[in-house]
ZAMARGU-4260 file (C-alpha; in steps of 0.2 Angstrom, whole numbers, plus 5000, padded with zeros to 4 digits):
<rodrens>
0) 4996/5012/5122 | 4995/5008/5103 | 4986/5021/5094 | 4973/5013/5080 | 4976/5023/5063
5) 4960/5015/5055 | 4950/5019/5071 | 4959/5037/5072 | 4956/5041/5053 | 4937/5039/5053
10) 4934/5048/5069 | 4945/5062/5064 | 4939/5064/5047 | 4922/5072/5054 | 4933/5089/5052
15) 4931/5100/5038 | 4949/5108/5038 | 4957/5116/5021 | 4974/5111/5025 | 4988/5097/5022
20) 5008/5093/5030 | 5019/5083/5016 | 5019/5085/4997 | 5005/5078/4984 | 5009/5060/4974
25) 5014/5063/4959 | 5017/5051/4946 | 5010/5035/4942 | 4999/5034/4959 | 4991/5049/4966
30) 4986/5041/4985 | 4971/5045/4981 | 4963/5028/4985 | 4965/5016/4998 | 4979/5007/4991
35) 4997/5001/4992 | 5011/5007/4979 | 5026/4997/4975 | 5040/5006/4965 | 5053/5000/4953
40) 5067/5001/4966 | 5054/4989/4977 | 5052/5000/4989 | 5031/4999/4999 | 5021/5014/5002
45) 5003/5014/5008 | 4990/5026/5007 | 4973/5026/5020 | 4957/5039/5012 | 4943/5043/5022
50) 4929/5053/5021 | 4917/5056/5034 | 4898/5059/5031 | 4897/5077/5042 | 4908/5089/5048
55) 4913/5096/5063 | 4927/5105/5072 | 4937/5093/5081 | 4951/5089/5073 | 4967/5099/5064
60) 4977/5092/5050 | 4992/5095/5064 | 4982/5085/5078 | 4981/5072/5065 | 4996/5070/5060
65) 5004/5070/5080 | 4993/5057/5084 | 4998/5046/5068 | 5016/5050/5073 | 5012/5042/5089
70) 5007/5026/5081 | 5021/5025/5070 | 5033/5030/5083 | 5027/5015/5096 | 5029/5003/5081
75) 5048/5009/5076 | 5050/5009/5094 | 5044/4990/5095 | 5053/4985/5076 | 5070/4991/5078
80) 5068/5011/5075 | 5087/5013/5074 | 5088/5003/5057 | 5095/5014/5041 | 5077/5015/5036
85) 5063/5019/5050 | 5052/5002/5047 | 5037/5016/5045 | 5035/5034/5041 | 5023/5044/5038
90) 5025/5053/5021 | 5012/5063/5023 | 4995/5069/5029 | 4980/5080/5024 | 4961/5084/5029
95) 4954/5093/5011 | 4936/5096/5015 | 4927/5082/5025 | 4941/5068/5017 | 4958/5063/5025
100) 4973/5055/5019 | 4990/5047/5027 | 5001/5042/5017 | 5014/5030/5024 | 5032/5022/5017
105) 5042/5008/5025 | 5059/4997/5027 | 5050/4983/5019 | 5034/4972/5015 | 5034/4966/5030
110) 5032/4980/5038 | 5020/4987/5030 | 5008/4967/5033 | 5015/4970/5053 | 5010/4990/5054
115) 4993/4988/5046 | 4990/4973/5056 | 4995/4978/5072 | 4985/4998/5070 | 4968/4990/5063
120) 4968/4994/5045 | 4954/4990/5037 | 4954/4996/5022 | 4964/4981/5014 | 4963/4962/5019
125) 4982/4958/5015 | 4990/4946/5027 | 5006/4944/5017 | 5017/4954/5003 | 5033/4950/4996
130) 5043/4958/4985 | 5056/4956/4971 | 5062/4952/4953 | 5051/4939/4946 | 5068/4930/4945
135) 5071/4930/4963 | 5054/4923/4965 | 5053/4912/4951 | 5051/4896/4964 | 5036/4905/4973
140) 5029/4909/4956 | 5030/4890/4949 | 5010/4882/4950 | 5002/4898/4949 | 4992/4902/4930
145) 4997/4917/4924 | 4990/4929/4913 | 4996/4944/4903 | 4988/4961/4906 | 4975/4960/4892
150) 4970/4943/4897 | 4980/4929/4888 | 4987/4915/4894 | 5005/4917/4898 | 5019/4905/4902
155) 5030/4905/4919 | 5047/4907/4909 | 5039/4923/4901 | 5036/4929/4917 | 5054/4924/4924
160) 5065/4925/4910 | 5064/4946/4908 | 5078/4952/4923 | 5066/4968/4920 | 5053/4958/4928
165) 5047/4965/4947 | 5035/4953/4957 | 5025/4958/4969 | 5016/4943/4979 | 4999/4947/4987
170) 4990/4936/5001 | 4973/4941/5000 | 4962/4957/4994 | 4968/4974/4991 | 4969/4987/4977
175) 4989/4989/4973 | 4999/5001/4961 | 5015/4998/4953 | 5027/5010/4945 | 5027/5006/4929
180) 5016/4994/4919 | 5006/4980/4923 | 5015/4964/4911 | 5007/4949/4920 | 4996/4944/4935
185) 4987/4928/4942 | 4970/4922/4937 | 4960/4931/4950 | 4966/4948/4949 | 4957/4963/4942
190) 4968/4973/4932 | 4959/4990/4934 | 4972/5003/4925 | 4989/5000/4917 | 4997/5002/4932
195) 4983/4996/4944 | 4975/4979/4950 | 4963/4974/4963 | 4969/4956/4971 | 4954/4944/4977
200) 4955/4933/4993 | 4970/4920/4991 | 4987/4920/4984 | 4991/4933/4969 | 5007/4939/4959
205) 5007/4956/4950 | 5021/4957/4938 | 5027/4972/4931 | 5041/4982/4923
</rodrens>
């Protein structure tokens, strides 16, 4: 039987445990949101925070984090667990007071759409995400308007040209970090910090460097 993170999370969450397995983000995004986090090297980690509205004394940071293995077990299992790279992991898990976070990594973007999908989280509204130097992209990229950080109008060959360039393409709405800084996105996205966005419903592109 699967095992629904989302539907997990919240239940467990009505815990009030001081306690944490796995290391604190550090760096340009702390996981302290419900977000996804995309590094210069491309790789994709998520992050799942809960907080529930009362206490109470049914869960353990330990009993979370078996039960979220389970869930990411049954999908390796299912996506080909015996890859280089597990397809998902959890990184790590922690109940602070009455708030929990997971925070996962995986193989690819694809995985990341497939897990979330498949284990009902709801925290985002993403359907797809690709991944890749805007150069690689550029023939996904072509039509869209984009705009630079601070709001101007940007052309596509300034979005292309630098190899520096990392695109990250977003099918509907999510909040999503970069490493690094924020150089272009798509009208329609919300850029909330210098490495931060929040997509809208539709196509999107974050470029950063």
């Amino acid at each position: 039987m699967k095992k629904n993170c989302a539907v997990l999370t919240a239940a467990a969450l009505s815990c009030a445990v001081l306690a944490g397995c796995g290391q604190k983000q550090e760096g340009t995004w702390n996981a302290n949101e419900n977000s996804i986090y995309v590094t210069k090297e491309l790789a994709v980690e998520s992050a799942m925070v809960y907080t529930s509205d009362k206490p109470n004394e049914l869960y353990t940071v330990e009993g979370l984090s078996s039960y979220v293995e389970e869930a990411v077990t049954s999908y390796n299992t299912e996506h080909g667990g015996a890859a280089e790279k597990l397809p998902a992991a959890l990184k790590s898990c922690s109940l602070e007071g009455q708030t929990g976070k997971l925070v996962f990594e995986y193989a690819s973007a694809d995985d990341f759409v497939n897990f979330s999908t498949e284990n009902g989280d709801n925290t985002h509204s993403i359907t797809g995400l690709s991944v890749g130097t805007a150069a690689e992209l550029a023939g996904e990229l072509e039509g869209m308007t984009f705009l630079t950080a601070a709001g101007k109008d940007a052309e596509l060959a300034s979005v292309t040209g630098e190899s520096k360039n990392k695109a990250v393409i977003v099918e509907g709405a999510g909040t999503v970090y970069v490493e690094g800084g924020v150089a272009f996105v798509t009208e329609g996205v919300r850029v909330k910090a210098s490495n931060a966005v929040i997509t809208s419903e539709g196509t999107n592109c974050i470029v950063f460097q």
